[in-house]
N, C-alpha and C positions, 0 to 999 in steps of 0.2 A: 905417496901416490894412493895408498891403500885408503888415507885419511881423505881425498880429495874426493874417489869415488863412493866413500862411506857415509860421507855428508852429501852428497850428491843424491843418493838410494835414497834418506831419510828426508829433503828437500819436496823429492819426486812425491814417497810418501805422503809426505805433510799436503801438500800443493794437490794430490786425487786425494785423499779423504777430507780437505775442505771441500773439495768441490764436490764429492758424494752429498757431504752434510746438508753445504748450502742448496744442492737440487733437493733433497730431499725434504727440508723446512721450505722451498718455493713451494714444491707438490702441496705440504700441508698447508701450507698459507692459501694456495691456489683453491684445494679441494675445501677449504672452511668458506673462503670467498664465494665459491658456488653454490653450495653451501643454504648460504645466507642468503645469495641472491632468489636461488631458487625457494627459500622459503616466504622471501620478500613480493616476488612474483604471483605464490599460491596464494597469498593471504590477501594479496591487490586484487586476482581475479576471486577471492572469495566474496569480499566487501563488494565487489560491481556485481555478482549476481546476485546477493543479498540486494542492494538497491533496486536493480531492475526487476526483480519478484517482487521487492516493495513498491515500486511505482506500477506494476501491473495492474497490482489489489488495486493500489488508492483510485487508479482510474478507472476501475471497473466500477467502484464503488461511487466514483462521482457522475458516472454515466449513466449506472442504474438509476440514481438521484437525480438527475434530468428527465429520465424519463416516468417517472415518478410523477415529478411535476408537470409535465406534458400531458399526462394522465389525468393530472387536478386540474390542471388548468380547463382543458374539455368537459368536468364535472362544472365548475364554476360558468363557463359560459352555458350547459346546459338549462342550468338552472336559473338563466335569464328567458328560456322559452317560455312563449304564452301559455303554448295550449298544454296542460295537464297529461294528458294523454303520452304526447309526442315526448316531453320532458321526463316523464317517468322514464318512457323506453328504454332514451338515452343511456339515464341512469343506469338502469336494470343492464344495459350490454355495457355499461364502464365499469360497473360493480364488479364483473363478473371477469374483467381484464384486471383491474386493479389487486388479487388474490394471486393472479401468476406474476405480477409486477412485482411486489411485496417478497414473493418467494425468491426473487430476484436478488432483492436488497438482502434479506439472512443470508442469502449465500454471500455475496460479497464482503458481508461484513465478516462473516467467519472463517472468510478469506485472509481480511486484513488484520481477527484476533490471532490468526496462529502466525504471520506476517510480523507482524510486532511494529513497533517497540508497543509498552503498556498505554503509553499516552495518544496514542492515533487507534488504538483500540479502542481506547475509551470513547474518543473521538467520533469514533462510528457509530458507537452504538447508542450515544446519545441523540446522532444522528438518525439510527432505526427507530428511535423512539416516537422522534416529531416526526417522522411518516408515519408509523403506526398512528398517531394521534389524529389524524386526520379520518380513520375508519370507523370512530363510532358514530360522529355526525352525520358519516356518509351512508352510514345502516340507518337511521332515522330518516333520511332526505329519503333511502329506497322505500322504505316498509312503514315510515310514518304518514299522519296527513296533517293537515291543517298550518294551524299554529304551530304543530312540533316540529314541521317541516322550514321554517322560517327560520327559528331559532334554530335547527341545525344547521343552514346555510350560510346564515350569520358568524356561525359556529367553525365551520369549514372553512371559509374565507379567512376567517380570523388566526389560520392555523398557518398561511404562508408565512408570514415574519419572523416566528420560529424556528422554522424550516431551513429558509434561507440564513441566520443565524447562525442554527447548527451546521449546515452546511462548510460554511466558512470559517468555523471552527472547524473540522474535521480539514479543509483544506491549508488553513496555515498550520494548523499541526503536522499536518503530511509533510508538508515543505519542509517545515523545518527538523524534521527527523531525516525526512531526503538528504538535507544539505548538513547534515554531523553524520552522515554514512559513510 
């Protein structure tokens, strides 16, 4: 009898310290699983606010550029005015909008250089560039006369196609940075 209850005690034994062991490695299994998930969780909501700070810029950046050209656009029809006079004006009061528009675009772009990635940076500021290109013609049409003022209009005009180019470079680069985020 003593044999019957002696194996019995070391059964019992055996039978709680598996069961210790195996909650014990569940725990560990359990706490690695959380673990993970919750690392899996921070790094999901990191890459979505990383995206959405990136898609902020780029759209800030594409709306300043709209308005940009909304901007030219009213330079270009001005400069279909007859009278001399009336056409300078215009000028002289879009000159002097187009300076805080511009101020506009640097910000945004310096927006989307510290925004990243390298390649939609670039992308912008290639884009700041054909705007800015468009401001020397546009100081000749203000403060030039004659003939200087022709060929700057001609000048000006001729500065959309770039524009709109860079543009859409800067916006398929965007996308496509959006969409490997």
């Amino acid at each position: 009898m003593w044999r019957v209850t002696d194996n019995t005690w070391w059964v019992a034994a055996l039978t709680g310290g598996t069961a210790v062991l195996a909650s014990w490695v569940t725990t560990l299994g359990n706490a690695r699983t959380a673990r993970i998930q919750g690392q899996a969780a921070a790094e999901t909501q990191r890459r979505q606010q990383l995206r959405d700070g990136r898609r902020r810029a780029y759209l800030d950046l594409v709306e300043q550029a709209h308005r940009m050209a909304e901007l030219y656009w009213k330079v270009s029809a001005a400069s279909r005015v007859e009278d001399a006079a009336e056409r300078a004006a215009a000028w002289s009061a879009l000159y002097e909008r187009e300076r805080d528009e511009y101020a506009g675009i640097r910000r945004c772009v310096r927006v989307v250089d510290l925004e990243g990635p390298p390649e939609v940076a670039e992308a912008a500021e290639a884009l700041k560039r054909e705007v800015g290109s468009f401001h020397r013609p546009f100081t000749t049409m203000v403060e030039g006369d004659g003939s200087a003022v022709e060929e700057a209009v001609a000048e000006f005009d001729g500065r959309y196609r770039p524009f709109w180019a860079a543009l859409n470079r800067f916006v398929d680069t965007a996308r496509e940075a959006l969409h490997s985020t």
